[in-house]
C-alpha positions as a Markdown table, in Angstrom:
| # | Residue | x | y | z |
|---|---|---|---|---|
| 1 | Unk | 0.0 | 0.0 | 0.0 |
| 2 | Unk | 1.0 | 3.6 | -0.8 |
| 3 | Unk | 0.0 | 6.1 | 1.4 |
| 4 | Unk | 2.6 | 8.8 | 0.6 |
| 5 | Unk | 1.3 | 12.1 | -1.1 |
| 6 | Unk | 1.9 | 11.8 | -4.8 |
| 7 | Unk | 1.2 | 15.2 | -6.1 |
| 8 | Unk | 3.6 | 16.1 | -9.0 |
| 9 | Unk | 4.5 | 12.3 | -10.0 |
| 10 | Unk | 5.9 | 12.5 | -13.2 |
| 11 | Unk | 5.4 | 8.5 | -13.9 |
| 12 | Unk | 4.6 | 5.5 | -12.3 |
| 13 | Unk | 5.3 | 2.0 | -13.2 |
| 14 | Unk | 3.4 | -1.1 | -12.4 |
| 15 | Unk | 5.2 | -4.8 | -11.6 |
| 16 | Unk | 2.8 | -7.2 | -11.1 |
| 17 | Unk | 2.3 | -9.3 | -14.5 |
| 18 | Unk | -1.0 | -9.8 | -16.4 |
| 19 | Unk | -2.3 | -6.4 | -16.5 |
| 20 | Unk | -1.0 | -6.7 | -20.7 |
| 21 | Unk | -4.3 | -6.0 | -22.3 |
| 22 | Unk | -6.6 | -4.8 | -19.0 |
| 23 | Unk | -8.1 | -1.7 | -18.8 |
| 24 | Unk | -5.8 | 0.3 | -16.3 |
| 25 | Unk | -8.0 | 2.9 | -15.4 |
| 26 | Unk | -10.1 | 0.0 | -13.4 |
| 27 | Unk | -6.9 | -0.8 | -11.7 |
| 28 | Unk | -6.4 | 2.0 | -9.6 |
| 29 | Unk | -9.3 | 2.3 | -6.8 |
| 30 | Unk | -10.7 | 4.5 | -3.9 |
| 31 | Unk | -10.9 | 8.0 | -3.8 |
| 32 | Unk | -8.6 | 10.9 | -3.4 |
| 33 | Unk | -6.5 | 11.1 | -6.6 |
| 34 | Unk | -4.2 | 13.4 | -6.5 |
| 35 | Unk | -2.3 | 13.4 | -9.7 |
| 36 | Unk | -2.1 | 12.5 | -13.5 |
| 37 | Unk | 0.4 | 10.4 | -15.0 |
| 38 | Unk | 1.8 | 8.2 | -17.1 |
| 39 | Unk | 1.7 | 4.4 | -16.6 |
| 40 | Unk | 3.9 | 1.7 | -18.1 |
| 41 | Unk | 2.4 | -2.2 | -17.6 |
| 42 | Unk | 4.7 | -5.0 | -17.8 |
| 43 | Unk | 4.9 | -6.8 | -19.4 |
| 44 | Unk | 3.4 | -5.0 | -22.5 |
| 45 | Unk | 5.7 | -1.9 | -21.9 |
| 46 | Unk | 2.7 | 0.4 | -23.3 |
| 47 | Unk | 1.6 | 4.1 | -21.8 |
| 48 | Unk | -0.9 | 5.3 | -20.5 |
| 49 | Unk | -1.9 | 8.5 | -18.6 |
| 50 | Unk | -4.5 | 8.4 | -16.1 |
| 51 | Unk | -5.3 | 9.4 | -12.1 |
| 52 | Unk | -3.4 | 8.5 | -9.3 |
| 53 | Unk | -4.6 | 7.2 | -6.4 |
| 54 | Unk | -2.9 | 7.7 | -2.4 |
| 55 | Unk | -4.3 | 4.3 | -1.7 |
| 56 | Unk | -3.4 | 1.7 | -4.3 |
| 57 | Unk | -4.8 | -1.5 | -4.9 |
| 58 | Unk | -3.8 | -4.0 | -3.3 |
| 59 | Unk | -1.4 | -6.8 | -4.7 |
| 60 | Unk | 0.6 | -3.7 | -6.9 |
| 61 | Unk | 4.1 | -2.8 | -6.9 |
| 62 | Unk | 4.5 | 0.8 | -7.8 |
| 63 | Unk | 7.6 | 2.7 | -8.2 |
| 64 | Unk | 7.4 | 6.1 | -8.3 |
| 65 | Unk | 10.0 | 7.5 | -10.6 |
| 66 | Unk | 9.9 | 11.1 | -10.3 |
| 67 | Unk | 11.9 | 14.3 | -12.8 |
| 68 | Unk | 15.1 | 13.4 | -10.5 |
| 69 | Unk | 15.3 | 10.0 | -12.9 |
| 70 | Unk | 17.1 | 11.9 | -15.1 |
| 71 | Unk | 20.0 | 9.1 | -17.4 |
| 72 | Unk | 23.4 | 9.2 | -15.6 |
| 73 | Unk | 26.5 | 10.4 | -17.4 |
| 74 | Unk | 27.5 | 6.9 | -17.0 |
| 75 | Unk | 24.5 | 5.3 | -18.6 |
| 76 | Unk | 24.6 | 8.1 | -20.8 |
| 77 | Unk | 28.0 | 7.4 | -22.0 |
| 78 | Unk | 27.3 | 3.4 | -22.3 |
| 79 | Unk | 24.6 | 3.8 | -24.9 |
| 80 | Unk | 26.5 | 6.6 | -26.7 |
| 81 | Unk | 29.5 | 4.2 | -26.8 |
| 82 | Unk | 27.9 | 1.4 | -28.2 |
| 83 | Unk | 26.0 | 3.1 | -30.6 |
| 84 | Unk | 29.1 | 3.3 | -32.3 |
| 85 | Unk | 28.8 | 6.9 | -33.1 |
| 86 | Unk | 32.4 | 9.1 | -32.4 |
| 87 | Unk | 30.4 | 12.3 | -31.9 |
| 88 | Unk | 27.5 | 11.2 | -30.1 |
| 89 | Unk | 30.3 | 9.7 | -27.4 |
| 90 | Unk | 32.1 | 12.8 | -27.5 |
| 91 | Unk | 28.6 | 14.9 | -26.5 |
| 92 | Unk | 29.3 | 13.2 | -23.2 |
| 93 | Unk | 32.4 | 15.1 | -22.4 |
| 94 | Unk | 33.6 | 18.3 | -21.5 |
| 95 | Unk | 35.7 | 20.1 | -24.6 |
| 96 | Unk | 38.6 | 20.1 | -22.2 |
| 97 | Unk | 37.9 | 16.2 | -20.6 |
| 98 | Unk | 41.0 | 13.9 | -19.8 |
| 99 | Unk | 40.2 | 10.2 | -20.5 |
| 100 | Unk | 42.8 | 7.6 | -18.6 |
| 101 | Unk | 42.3 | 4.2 | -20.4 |
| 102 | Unk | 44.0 | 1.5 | -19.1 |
| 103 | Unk | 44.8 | -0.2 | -22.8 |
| 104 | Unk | 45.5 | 3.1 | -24.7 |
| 105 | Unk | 46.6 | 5.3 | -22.1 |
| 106 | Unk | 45.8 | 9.1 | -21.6 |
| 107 | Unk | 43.8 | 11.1 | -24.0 |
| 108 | Unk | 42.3 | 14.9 | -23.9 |
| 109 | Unk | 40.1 | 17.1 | -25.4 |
| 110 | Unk | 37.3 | 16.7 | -27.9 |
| 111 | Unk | 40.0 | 16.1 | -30.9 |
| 112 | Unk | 42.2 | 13.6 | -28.5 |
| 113 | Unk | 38.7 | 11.3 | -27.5 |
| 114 | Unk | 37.9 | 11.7 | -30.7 |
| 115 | Unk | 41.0 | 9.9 | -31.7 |
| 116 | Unk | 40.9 | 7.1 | -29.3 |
| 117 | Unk | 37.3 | 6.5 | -29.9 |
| 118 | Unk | 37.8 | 6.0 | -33.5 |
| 119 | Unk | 40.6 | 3.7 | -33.0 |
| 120 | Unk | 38.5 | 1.4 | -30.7 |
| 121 | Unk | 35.7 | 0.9 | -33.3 |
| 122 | Unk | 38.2 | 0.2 | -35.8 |
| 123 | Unk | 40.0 | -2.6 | -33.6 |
| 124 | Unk | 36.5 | -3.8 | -32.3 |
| 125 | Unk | 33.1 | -4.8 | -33.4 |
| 126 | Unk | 30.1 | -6.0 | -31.4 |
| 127 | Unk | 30.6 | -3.8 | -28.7 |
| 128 | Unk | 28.4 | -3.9 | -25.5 |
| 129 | Unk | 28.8 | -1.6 | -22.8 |
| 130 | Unk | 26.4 | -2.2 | -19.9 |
| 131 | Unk | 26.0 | -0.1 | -16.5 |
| 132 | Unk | 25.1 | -2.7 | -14.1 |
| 133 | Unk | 25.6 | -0.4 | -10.9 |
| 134 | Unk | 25.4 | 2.8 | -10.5 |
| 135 | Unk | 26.3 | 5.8 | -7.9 |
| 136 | Unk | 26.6 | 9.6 | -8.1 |
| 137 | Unk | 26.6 | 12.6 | -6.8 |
| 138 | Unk | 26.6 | 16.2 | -8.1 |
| 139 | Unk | 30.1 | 16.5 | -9.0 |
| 140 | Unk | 31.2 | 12.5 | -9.4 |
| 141 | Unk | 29.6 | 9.1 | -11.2 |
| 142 | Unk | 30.9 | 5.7 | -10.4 |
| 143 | Unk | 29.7 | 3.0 | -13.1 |
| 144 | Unk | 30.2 | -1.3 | -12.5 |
| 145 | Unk | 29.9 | -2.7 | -15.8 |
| 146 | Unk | 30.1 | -5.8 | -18.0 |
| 147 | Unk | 31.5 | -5.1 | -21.8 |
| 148 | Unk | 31.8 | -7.1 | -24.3 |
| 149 | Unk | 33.8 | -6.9 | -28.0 |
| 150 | Unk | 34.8 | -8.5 | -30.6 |
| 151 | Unk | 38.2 | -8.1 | -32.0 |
| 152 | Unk | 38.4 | -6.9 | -35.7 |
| 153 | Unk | 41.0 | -8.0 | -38.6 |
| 154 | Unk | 43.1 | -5.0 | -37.1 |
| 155 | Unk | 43.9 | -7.1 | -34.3 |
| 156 | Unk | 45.6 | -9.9 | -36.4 |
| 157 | Unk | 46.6 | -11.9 | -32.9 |
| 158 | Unk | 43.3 | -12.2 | -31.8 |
| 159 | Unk | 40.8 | -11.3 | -34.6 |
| 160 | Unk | 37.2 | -13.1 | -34.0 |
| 161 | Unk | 37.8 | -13.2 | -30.5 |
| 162 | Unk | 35.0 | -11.8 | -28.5 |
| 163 | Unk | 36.3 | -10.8 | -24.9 |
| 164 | Unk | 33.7 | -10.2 | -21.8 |
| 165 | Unk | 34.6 | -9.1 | -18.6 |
| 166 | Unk | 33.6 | -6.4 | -15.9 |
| 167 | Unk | 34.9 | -3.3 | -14.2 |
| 168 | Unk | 34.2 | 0.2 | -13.0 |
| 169 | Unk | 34.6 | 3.5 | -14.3 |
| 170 | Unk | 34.6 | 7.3 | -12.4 |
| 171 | Unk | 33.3 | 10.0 | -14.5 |
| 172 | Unk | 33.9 | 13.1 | -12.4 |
| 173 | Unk | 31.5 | 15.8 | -14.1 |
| 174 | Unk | 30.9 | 19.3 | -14.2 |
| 175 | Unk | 27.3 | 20.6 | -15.4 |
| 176 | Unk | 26.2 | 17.5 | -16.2 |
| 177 | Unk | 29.4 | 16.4 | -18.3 |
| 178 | Unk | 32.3 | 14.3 | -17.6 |
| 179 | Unk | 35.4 | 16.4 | -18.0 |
| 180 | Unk | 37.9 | 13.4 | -16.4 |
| 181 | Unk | 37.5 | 9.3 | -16.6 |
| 182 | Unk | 39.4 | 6.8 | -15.5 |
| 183 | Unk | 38.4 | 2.8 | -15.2 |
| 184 | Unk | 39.5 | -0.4 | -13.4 |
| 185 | Unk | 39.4 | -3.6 | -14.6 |
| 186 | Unk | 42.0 | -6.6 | -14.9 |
| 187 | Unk | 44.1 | -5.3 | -17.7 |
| 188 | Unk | 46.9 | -8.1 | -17.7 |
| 189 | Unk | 44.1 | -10.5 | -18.2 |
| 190 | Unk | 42.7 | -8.9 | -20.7 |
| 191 | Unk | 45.9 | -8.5 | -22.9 |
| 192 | Unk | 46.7 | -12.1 | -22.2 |
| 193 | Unk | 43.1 | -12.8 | -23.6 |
| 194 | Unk | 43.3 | -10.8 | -26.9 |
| 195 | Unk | 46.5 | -12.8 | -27.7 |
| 196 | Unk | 49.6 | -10.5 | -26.7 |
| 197 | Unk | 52.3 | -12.7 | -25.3 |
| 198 | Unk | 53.0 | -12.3 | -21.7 |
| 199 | Unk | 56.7 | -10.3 | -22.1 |
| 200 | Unk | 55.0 | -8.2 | -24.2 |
| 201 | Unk | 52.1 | -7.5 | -21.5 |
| 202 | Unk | 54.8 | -7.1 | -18.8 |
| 203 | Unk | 56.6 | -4.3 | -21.1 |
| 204 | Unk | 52.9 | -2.7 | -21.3 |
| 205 | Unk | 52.5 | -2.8 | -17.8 |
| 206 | Unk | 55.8 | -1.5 | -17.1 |
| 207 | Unk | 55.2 | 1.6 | -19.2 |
| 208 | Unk | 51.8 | 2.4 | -17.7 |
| 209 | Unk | 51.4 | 0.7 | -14.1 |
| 210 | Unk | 48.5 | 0.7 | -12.1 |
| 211 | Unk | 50.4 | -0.1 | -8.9 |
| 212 | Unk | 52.8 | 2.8 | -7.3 |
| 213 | Unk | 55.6 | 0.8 | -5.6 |
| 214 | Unk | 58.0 | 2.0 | -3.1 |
| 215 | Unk | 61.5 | -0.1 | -2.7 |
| 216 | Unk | 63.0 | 0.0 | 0.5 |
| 217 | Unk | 66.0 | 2.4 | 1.5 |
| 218 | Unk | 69.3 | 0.8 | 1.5 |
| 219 | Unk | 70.2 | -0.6 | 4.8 |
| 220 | Unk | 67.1 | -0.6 | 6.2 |
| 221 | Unk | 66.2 | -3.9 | 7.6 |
| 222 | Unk | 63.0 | -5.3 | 6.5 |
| 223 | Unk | 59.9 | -5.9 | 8.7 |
């Protein structure tokens, strides 16, 4: 049962199955409606826009999904990326962004991205970028994700491979735009997995580590 006021809903979406086909507006009873707005039934996925009741039927599970629900930058930038479309990806960022990726390295501006988003379509097809959790706040977006690719004929090592595997990237924003990204995922693994031999992976990781490490002065005894 919802008893909260729901003045100024913008939606609401109904969960229980088999209302495909019913008239919605008989779904909804008592008295008191307090707003109008639009309903999506699953499983049919159609909309409708009708009255709002403070005390729902029964037997329903209503989410309330209000103008706050607007897409993250991070599920913003997912579908952008997979569309496969340079510019629509690059609407995403800041003109002045800085993008740390953990196979190519680091990248900025609109005409930098620009080039490292090109080169990734050209060494992959298939791609699949999925948000699978997802936090923010005003100024900062952290994304868990699966992807998924296939290696193109660019990639002569490991062309027709198709690689899946998960991660997490931090899109720190400003108005709404990320102006610096950076990701973490298990790169050596995924070298290894496109084909690079290991001494070649170790030379990659040498030039771009992950890890700070600090040796021990000489003479000082270890712990």
């Amino acid at each position: 049962m919802l008893t909260r006021d729901l003045a100024g809903v913008v939606g609401v979406e109904l969960h229980r199955d088999g209302l495909a086909g019913q008239d919605v507006d008989g779904v909804l009873a008592g008295a008191g409606r307090v707003a109008c707005a639009p309903v999506r039934c699953r499983p049919c996925g159609g909309m409708r826009s009708l009255g709002v009741d403070s005390h729902l039927a029964s037997g329903l599970n209503v989410a309330v999904m209000t103008a706050a629900a607007t897409p993250s930058v991070a599920h913003r930038f997912a579908r952008a990326f997979n569309s496969r479309d340079v510019e629509r990806v690059l609407e995403v960022f800041t003109p002045d962004a800085v993008y740390h990726d953990l196979f190519y390295g680091r990248f900025a501006g609109h005409p930098g991205l620009r080039e490292l988003f090109a080169r990734m379509y050209a060494e992959g097809t298939a791609h699949e970028w999925t948000m699978t959790q997802v936090a923010q706040s005003q100024t900062c977006t952290i994304g868990e994700w699966r992807f998924a690719f296939t290696l193109s004929d660019a990639v002569a090592r490991g062309a027709g491979r198709t690689l899946r595997f998960t991660g997490v990237s931090v899109f720190d924003t400003r108005e709404g735009r990320c102006h610096t990204y950076r990701e973490y995922f298990d790169r050596t693994a995924a070298l290894l997995a496109i084909g690079i031999a290991p001494a070649s992976v170790a030379g990659i990781v040498a030039r771009r580590p992950s890890i700070e490490v600090s040796l021990p002065e000489l003479g000082t005894p270890p712990r």
